[in-house]
C-alpha positions as CSV (number, residue, x, y, z in Angstrom):
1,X,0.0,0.0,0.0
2,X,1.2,3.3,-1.0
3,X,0.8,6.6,1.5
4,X,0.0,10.0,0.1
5,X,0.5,12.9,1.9
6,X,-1.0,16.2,1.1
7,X,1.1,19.4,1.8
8,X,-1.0,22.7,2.4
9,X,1.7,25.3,0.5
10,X,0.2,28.3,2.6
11,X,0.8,27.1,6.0
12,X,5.1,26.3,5.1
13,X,7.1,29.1,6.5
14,X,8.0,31.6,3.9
15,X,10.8,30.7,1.7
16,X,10.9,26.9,3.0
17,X,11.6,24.7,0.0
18,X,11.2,27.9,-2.4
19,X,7.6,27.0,-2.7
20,X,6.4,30.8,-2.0
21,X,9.9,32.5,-3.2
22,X,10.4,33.5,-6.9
23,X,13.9,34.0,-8.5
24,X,14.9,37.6,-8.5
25,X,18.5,38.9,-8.8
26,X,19.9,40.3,-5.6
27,X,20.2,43.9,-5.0
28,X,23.7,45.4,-5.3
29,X,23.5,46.1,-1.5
30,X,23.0,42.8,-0.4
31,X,25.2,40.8,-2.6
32,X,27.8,43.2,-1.4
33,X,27.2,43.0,2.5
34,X,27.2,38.5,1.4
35,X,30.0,39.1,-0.2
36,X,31.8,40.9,2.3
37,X,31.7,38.2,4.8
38,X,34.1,35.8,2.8
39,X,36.1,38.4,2.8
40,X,35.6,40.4,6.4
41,X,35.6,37.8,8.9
42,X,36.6,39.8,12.1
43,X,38.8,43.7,12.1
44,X,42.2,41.2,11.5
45,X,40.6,40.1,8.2
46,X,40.9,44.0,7.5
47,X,44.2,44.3,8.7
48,X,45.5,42.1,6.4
49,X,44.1,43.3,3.3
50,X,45.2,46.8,3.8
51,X,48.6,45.7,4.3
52,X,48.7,43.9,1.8
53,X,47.8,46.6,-0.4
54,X,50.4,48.7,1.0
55,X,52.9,45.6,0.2
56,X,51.7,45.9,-3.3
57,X,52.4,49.6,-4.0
58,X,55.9,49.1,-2.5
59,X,55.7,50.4,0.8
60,X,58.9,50.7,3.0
61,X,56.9,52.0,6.1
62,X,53.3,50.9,7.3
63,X,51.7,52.3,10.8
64,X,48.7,50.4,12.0
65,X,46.4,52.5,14.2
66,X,43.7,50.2,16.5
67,X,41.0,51.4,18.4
68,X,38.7,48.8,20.8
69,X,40.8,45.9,19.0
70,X,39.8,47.2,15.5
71,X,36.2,47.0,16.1
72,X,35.7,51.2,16.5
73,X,38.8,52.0,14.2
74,X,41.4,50.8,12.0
75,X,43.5,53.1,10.4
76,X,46.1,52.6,8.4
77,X,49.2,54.8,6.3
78,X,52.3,53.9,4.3
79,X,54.3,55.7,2.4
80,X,53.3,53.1,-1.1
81,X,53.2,54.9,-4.8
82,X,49.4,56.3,-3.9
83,X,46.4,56.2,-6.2
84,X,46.2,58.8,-9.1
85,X,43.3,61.0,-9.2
86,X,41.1,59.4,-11.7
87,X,41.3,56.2,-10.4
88,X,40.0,56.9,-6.9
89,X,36.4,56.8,-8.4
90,X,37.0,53.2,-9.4
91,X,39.0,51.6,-5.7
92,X,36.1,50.6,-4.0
93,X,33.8,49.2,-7.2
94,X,33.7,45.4,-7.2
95,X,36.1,43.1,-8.9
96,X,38.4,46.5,-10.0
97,X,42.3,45.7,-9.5
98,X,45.2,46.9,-10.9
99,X,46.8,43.9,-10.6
100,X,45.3,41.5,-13.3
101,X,43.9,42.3,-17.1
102,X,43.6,38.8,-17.7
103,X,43.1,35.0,-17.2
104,X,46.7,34.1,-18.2
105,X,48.2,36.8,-15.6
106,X,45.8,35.1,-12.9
107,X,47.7,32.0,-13.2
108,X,51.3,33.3,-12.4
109,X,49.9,36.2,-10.0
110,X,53.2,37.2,-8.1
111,X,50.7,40.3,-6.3
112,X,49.2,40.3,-3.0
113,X,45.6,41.3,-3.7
114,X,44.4,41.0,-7.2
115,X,40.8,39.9,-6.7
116,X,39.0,43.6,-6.6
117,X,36.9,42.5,-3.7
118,X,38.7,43.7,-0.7
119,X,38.1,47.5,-0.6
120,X,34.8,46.6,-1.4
121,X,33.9,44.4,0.5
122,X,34.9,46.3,3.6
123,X,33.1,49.7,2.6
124,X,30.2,47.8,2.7
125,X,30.3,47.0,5.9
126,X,32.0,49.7,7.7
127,X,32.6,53.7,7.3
128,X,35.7,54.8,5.2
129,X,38.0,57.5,4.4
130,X,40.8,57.3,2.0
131,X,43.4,59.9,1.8
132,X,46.0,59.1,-1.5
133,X,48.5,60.8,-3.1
134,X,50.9,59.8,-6.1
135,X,54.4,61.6,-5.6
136,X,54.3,63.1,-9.4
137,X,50.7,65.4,-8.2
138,X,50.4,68.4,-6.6
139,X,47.1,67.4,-4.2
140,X,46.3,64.3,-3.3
141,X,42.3,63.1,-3.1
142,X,40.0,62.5,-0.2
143,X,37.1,60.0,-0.5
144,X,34.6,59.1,2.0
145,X,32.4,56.2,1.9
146,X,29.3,55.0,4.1
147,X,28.2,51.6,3.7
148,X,29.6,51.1,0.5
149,X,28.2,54.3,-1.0
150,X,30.2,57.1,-1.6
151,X,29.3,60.3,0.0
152,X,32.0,62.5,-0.5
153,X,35.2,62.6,-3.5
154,X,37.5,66.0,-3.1
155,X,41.4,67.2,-3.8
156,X,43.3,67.3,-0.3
157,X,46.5,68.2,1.0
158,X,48.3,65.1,2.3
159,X,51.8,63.3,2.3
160,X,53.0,60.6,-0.9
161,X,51.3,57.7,-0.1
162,X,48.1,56.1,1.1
163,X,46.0,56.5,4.4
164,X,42.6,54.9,5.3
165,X,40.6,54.8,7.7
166,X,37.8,52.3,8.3
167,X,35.3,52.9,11.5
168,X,32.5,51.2,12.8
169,X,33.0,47.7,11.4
170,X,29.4,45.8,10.4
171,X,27.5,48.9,11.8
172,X,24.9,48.0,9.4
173,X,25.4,44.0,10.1
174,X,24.8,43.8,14.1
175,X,23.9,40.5,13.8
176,X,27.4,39.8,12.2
177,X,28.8,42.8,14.9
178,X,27.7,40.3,17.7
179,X,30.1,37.7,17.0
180,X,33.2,39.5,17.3
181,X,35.4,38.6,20.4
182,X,36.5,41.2,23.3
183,X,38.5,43.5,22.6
184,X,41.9,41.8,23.4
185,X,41.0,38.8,21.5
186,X,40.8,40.9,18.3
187,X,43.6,43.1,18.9
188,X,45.5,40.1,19.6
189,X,44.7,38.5,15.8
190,X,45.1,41.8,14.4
191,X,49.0,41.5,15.9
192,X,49.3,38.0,14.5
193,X,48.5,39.1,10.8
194,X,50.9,42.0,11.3
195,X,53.5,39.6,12.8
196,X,52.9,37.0,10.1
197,X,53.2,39.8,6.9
198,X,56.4,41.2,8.9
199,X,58.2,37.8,9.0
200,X,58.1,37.5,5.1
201,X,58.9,41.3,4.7
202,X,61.8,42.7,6.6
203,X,62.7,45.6,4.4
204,X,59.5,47.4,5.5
205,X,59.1,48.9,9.1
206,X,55.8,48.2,10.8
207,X,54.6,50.3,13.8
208,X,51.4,49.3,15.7
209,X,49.6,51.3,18.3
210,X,46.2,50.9,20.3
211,X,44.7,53.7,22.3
212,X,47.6,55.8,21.8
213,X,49.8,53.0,22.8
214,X,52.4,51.2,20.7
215,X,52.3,47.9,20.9
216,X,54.7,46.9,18.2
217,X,57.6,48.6,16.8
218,X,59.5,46.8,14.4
219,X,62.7,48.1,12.3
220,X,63.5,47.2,9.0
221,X,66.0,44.7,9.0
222,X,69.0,43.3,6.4
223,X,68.6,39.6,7.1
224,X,65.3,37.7,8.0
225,X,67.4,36.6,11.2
226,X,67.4,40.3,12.0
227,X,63.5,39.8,11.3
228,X,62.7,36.9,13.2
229,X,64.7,38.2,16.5
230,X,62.9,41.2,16.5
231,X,59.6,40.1,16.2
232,X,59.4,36.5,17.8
233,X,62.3,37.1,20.1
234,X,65.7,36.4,21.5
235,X,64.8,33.3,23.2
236,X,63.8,31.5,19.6
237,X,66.6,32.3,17.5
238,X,68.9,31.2,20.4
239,X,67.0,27.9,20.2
240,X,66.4,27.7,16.3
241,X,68.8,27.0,13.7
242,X,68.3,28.2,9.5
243,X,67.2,26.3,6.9
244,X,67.8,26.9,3.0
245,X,68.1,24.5,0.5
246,X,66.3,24.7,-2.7
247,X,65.0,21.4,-4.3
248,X,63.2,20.4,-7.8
249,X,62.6,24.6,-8.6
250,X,61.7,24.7,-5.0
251,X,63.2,27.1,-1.8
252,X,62.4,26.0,1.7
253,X,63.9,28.7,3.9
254,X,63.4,29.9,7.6
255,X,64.3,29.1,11.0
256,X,63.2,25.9,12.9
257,X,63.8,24.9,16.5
258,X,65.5,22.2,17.9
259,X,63.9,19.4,19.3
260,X,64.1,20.7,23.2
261,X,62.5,24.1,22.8
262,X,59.1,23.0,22.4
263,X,55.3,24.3,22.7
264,X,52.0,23.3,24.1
265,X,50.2,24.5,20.6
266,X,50.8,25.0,17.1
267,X,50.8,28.9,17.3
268,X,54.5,28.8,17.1
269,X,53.8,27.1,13.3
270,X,54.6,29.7,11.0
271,X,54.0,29.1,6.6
272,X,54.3,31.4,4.3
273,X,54.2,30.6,0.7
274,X,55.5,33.0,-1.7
275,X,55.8,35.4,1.1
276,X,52.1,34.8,2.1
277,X,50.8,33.8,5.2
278,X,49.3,30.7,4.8
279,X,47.9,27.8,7.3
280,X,48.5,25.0,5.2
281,X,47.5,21.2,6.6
282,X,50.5,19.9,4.4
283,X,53.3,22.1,5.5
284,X,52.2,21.5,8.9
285,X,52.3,17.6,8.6
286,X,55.4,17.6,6.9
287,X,57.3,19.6,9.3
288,X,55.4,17.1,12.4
289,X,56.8,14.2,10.1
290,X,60.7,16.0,10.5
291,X,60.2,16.1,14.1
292,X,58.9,12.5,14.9
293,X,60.5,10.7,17.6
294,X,62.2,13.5,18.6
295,X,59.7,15.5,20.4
296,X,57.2,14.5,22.9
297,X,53.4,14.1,22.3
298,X,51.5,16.9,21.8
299,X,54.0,19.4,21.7
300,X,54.7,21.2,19.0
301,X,58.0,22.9,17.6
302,X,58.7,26.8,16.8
303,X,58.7,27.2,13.0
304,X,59.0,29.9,10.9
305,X,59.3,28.2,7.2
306,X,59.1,29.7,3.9
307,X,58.2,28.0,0.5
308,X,59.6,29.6,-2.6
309,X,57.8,27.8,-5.5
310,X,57.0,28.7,-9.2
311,X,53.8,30.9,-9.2
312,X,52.2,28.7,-12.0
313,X,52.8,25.3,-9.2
314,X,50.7,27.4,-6.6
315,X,47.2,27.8,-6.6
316,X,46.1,31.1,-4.6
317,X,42.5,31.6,-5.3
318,X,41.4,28.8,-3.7
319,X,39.9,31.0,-1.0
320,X,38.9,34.8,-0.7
321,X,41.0,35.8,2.1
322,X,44.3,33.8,0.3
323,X,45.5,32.0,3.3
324,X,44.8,28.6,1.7
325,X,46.8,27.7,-1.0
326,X,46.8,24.3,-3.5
327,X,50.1,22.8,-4.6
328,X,50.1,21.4,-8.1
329,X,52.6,18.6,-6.9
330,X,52.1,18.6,-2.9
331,X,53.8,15.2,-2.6
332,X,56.8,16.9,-3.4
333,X,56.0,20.0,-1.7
334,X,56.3,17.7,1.4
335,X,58.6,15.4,0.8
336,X,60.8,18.4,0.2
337,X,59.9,20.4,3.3
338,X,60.1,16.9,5.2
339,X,63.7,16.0,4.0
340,X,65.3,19.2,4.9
341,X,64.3,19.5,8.1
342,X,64.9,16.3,9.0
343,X,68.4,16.7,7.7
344,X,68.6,20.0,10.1
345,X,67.2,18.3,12.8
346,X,69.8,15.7,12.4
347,X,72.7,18.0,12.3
348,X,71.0,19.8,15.4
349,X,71.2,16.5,17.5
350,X,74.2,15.1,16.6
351,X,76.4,18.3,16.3
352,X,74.8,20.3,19.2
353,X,73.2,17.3,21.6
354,X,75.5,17.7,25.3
355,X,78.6,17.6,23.0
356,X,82.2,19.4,23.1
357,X,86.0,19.4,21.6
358,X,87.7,16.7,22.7
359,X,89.8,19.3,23.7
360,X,87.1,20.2,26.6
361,X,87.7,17.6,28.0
362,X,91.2,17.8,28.2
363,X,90.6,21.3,30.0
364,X,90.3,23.4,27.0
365,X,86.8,24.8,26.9
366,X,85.4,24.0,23.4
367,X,83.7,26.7,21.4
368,X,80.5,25.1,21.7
369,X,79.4,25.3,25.2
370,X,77.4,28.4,25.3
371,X,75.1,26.7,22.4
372,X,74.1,24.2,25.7
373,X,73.6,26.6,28.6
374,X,70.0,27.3,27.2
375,X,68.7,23.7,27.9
376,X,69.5,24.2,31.5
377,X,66.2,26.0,32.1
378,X,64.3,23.1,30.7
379,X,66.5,20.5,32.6
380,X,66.2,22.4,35.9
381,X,62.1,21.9,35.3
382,X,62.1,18.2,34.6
383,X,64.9,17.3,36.9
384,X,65.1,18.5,40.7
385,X,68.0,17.6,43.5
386,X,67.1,16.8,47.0
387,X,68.6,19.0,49.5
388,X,68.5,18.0,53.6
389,X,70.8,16.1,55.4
390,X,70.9,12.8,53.1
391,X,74.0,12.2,51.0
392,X,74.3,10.8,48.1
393,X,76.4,7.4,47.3
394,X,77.6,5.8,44.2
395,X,77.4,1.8,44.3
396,X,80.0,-0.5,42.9
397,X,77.9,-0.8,39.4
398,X,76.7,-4.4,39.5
399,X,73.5,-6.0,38.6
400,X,71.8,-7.0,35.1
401,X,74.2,-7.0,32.3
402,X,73.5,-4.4,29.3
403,X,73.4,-6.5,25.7
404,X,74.4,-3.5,24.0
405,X,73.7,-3.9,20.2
406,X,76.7,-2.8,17.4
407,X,76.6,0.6,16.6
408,X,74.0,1.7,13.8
409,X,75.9,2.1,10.7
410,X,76.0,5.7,11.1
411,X,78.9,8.0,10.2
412,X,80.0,10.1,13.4
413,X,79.1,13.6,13.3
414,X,82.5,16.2,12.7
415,X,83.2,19.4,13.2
416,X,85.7,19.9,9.9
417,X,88.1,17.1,10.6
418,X,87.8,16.7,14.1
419,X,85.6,14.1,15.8
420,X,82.7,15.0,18.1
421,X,83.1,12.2,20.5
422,X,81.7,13.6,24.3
423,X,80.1,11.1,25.9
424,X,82.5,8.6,25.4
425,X,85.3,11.6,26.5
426,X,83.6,12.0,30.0
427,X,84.3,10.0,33.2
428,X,81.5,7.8,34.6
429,X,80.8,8.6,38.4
430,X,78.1,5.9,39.7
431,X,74.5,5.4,39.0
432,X,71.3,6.9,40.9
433,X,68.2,5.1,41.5
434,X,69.5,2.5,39.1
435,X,68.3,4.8,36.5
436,X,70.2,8.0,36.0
437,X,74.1,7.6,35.1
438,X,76.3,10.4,36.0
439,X,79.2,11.1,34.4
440,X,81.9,14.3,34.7
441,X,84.5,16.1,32.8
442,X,86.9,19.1,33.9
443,X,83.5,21.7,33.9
444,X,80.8,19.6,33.0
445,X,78.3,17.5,34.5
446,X,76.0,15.2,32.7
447,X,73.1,13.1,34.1
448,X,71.7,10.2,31.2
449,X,68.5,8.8,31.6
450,X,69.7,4.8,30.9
451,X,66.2,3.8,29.6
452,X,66.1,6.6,27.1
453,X,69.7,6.6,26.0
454,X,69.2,2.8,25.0
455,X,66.0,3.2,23.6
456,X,67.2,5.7,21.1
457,X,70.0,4.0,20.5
458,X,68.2,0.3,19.9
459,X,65.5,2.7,17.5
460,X,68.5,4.5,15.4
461,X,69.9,0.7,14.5
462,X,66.5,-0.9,13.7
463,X,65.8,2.0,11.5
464,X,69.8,1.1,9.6
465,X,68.7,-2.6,10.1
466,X,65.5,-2.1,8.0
467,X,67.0,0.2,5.4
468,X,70.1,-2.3,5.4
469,X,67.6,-5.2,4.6
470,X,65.3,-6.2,7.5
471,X,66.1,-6.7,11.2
472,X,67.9,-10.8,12.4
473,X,65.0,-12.6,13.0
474,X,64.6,-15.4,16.1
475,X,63.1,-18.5,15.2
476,X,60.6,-19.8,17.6
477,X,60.7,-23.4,18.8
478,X,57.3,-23.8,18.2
479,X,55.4,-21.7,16.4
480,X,52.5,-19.4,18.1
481,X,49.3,-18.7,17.5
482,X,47.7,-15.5,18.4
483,X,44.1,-14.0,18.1
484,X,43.4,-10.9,17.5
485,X,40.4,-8.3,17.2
486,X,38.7,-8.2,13.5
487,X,39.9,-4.8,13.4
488,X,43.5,-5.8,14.2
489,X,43.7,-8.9,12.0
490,X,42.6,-7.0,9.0
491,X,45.2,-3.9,9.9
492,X,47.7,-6.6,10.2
493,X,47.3,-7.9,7.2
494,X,47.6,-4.5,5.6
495,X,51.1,-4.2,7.1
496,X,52.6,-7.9,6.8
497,X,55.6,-6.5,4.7
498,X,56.2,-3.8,7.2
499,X,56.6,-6.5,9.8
500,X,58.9,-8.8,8.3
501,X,61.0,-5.7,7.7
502,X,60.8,-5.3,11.4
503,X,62.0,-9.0,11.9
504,X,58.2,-10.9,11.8
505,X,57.7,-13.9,10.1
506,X,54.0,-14.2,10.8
507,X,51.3,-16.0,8.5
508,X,47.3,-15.9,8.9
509,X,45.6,-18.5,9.9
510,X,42.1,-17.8,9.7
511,X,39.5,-16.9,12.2
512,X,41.3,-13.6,12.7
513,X,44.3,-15.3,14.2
514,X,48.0,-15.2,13.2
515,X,50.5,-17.0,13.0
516,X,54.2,-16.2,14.5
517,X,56.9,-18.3,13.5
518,X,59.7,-15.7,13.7
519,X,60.4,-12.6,15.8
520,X,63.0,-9.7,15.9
521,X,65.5,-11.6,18.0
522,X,66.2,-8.8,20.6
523,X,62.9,-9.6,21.5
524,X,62.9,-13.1,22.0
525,X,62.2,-13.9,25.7
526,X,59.0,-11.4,25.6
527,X,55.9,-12.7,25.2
528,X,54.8,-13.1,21.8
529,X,50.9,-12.3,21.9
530,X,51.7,-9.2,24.1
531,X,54.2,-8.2,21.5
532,X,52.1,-8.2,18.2
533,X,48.9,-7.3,20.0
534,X,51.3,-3.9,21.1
535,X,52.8,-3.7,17.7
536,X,48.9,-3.4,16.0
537,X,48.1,-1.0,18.7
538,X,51.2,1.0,18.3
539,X,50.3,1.2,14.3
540,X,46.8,2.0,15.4
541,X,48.0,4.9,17.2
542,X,49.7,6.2,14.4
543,X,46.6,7.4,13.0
544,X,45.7,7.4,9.7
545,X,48.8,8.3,7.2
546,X,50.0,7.3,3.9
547,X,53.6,7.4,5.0
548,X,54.8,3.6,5.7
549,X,57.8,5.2,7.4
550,X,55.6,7.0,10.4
551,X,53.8,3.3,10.7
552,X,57.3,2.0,10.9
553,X,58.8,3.9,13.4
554,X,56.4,3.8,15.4
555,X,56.8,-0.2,15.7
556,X,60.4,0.6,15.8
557,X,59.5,2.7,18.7
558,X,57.6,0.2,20.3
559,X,60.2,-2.5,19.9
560,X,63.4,-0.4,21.4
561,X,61.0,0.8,24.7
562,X,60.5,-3.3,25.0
563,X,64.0,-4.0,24.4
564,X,65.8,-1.6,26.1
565,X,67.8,-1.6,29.8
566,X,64.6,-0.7,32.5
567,X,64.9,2.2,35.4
568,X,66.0,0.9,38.0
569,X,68.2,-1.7,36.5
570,X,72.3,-1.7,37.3
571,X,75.2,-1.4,35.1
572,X,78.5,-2.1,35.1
573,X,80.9,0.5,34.0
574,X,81.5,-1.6,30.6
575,X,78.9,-1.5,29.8
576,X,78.2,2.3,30.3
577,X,81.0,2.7,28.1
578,X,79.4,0.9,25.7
579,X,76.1,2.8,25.2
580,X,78.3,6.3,25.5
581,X,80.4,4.9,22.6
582,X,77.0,4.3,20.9
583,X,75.2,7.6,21.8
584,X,77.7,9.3,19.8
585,X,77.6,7.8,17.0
586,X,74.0,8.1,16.4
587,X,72.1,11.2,14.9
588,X,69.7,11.9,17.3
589,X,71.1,11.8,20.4
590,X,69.3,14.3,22.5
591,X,66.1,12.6,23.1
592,X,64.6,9.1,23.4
593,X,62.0,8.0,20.4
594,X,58.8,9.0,22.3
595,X,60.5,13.0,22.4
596,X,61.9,12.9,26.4
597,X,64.8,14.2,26.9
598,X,67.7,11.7,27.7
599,X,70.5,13.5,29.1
600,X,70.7,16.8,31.0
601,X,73.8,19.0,31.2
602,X,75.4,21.3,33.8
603,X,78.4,23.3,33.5
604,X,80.4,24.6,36.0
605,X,78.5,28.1,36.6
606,X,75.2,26.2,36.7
607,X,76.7,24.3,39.4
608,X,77.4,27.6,41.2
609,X,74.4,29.4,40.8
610,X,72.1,25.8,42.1
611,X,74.7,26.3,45.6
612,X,74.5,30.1,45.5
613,X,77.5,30.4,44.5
614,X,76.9,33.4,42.8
């Protein structure tokens, strides 16, 4: 049986389903005001487009003038090439530019704004004044607009260059005026536009004030170091190091920090592409990629990373306010900005983990020291010493024995032709806890976290195992059987390659079970259904990614934390001697695979300043 219902038209609320609206064309008022809110999400939105403009007529010095975080006033001047006289008339219509005359120019835009719907958008919405001069005229011209209509065009007296002045943002909106933010919210994204356009400009000068107040100041500068210290700060350039290689027509360029100077969120994350200021999911997954295993879980690195790529491989007009962009190639886009950090990063712990001369050691400081002093801060947070009247003695190491693997095959790092070799340099002073090994040289001390040291050490030679040509493999004497979740079988299955890589020899068996015939053979006295039920939650964990060699290391990961010397476990002293000789000859040897720190360091004024010294 078939049911009819009968709708009554008349009783539908207006416009519900169209069945009461006819098709008319939008007045010019209200396509403008819909328009502007792509365009004008909040007074930073207007921030940006202004400077932008100024950018675009070659500007050298912008000032930024805020009033209730840009919500009652934003007005802004440079000292830009100005507007000529007869083209005043024609800066606020919709979709007029300067920039593009046509569709091939729109694929190799090299501009900032070239769309024609700024201006216009945000007269519609607010109440303007534009002062503009060219430096070839004798008077410059004032307009004035209300709500996107014009209500006043006359010569005035002013300096070269432009000046506007937007009030009263969505005025004529309130329902879109009642979502903006306190005042300090907005000023505070007006800063971060301005701080983002800075970073990819240094030759211009910027100078911010609110309520009379200036709130940023910042100088042109020669260098983008210049440029990043002077807006983000001594404390990151003294904990970053440059990057600048250029790849496949590519430059990736910037400053990135290394591994220990860390942050809770991403708003240290800094892209710009082609000089604009972009939040791009890629860049920011390729840079997390560089860092894996070196920092901890959800903390997040300073970056400020610039993409130089051919305009035509770019595609900017993927959004109205520009800061998306669309790579024509973005595997390589990442695999690029992936590789060279990772190289940095690798240079960063090997060349500047807890390291000196060899002639430190011998008592002659090494130039390098001062690069470590700034990890004390960090290590005096994670690390604390009892005071009171219980001393502190060294055992006779004795205990569990270390199997301590051959060194990866890993090239030590130099410093020209001198070998970096400090741990192995130092002398070893006892253990604490059964955990933390102390070691000493002439005006250093160093504490190493045993557990961590090994595990980073086990994780750098199963990585040069698997790229060698899979990890040695332990034949069980019987082989096991192991069920597993449907989800886990059929995840497994995805991944059987991966595993054998990783030293697996496993089979199905139907009924969502496995079997193990094989396993890496520094894991052969744990138990094997708590290892590959770990291993397919570890690759769970990962998330989902099309990079094999995230999945990888994160088993890798799994496998050193398994395999590796427990807290609270002795040492003898060869064996000490063993995993120093072994920490530097790794890469990475500043932090464990899971990102925690494994050594801390303390020079001799450290020392003095913990005991009051001075």
């Amino acid at each position: 049986m078939t049911a009819v219902f009968a709708v009554d038209a008349s009783k539908m609320p207006k416009g519900a389903g169209g069945l009461r609206r006819k098709i008319v064309v939008m007045s010019e008022s209200l396509s403008s005001k819909i328009a502007a809110g792509e365009v004008v999400e909040r007074p930073a939105s207007i921030v940006k487009e202004l400077i932008e403009n100024s950018l675009d007529a070659g500007a050298t010095e912008i000032n930024l003038e805020l009033e209730k975080g840009g919500k009652k006033l934003i007005r802004l001047t440079d000292n830009g090439e100005g507007i000529s006289h007869e083209d005043v008339p024609l800066v606020f219509e919709r979709h007029a530019t300067s920039k593009i005359y046509s569709f091939e120019e729109l694929l190799e835009i090299g501009s900032f704004g070239f769309r024609g719907e700024a201006l216009n958008s945000i007269a519609s919405v607010s109440r303007v004044e534009l002062l503009t001069k060219k430096g070839d005229s004798l008077s410059g011209t004032r307009m004035v607009l209300e709500g996107g209509v014009i209500r006043e065009t006359s010569e005035a007296g002013c300096p070269d260059g432009t000046s506007i002045r937007v009030a009263d943002i969505f005025y004529n909106t309130p329902a879109r005026l009642k979502f903006l933010k306190q005042d300090a919210t907005e000023k505070a994204h007006c800063l971060d536009i301005v701080t983002r356009l800075a970073l990819a400009n240094p030759g211009v000068k910027f100078v911010v004030t609110a309520n009379g107040r200036t709130l940023l100041n910042i100088p042109r500068a020669e260098t983008l170091a210049e440029r990043v210290m002077s807006v983000l700060g001594d404390e990151i350039m003294h904990n970053s190091r440059p990057v600048e290689e250029t790849r496949d027509c590519m430059t990736v360029s910037g400053f990135i920090s290394a591994p220990h100077f860390t942050r809770s969120n991403t708003k240290g994350m800094l892209f710009h592409v082609n000089a604009r200021p972009v939040r791009d999911g890629l860049l920011h997954n390729a840079v997390m990629s560089a860092y894996r295993r070196l920092i901890e879980p959800r903390r997040y690195p300073a970056v400020v990373l610039f993409m130089d790529v051919p305009a035509a491989d770019v595609d900017i007009n993927v959004h109205p306010t520009k800061m998306e962009v669309r790579f024509r190639d973005s595997r390589a886009v990442y695999t690029a900005v992936q590789q060279v950090i990772s190289e940095t990063l690798s240079d960063i712990s090997g060349a500047e983990g807890p390291s000196l001369h060899r002639g430190a050691v011998e008592g002659r400081p090494g130039p390098d020291v001062d690069r470590y002093r700034a990890g004390v801060h960090e290590a005096l947070t994670r690390y604390t010493i009892a005071t009171g009247p219980e001393k502190m003695y060294f055992s006779p190491p004795e205990g569990k024995h270390l199997a301590t693997p051959d060194p990866p095959d890993i090239t030590p790092v130099r410093d020209g032709a001198e070998e970096r070799l400090f741990f192995s340099s130092l002398e070893y002073q006892g253990q604490v806890d059964g955990t933390y090994l102390i070691l000493a040289g002439p005006e250093v001390l160093v504490i190493i976290d045993q557990h961590a040291a090994h595990e980073r050490v086990l994780f750098e030679k199963f990585r040069g195992a698997s790229r060698a040509g899979g990890m040695e493999e332990q034949r069980l004497l019987f082989p096991e059987a192991v069920s597993l979740s449907p989800r886990s079988y059929a995840l497994l299955s995805e991944y059987m390659e991966l595993m054998k890589d990783a030293g697996f020899e496993i089979e199905p068996y139907g009924d969502a079970t496995m079997m193990v015939r094989s396993v890496p053979s520094v894991l052969a006295d744990v138990n094997v259904t708590e290892l590959l039920v770990d291993c397919v939650e570890e690759i769970l964990s990962t998330g989902k990614t099309e990079n094999i060699e995230e999945i990888r290391d994160s088993v890798y990961t799994l496998m050193a934390c398994k395999s590796a010397i427990k807290a609270h476990q002795r040492m003898t002293e060869p064996e000490v001697t063993a995993l120093c000789r072994d920490l530097d000859q790794i890469p990475f040897a500043s932090t464990c695979p899971h990102g925690r720190p494994l050594y801390v360091c303390f020079d001799a004024g450290d020392l003095e300043k913990m005991f009051k010294r001075k």
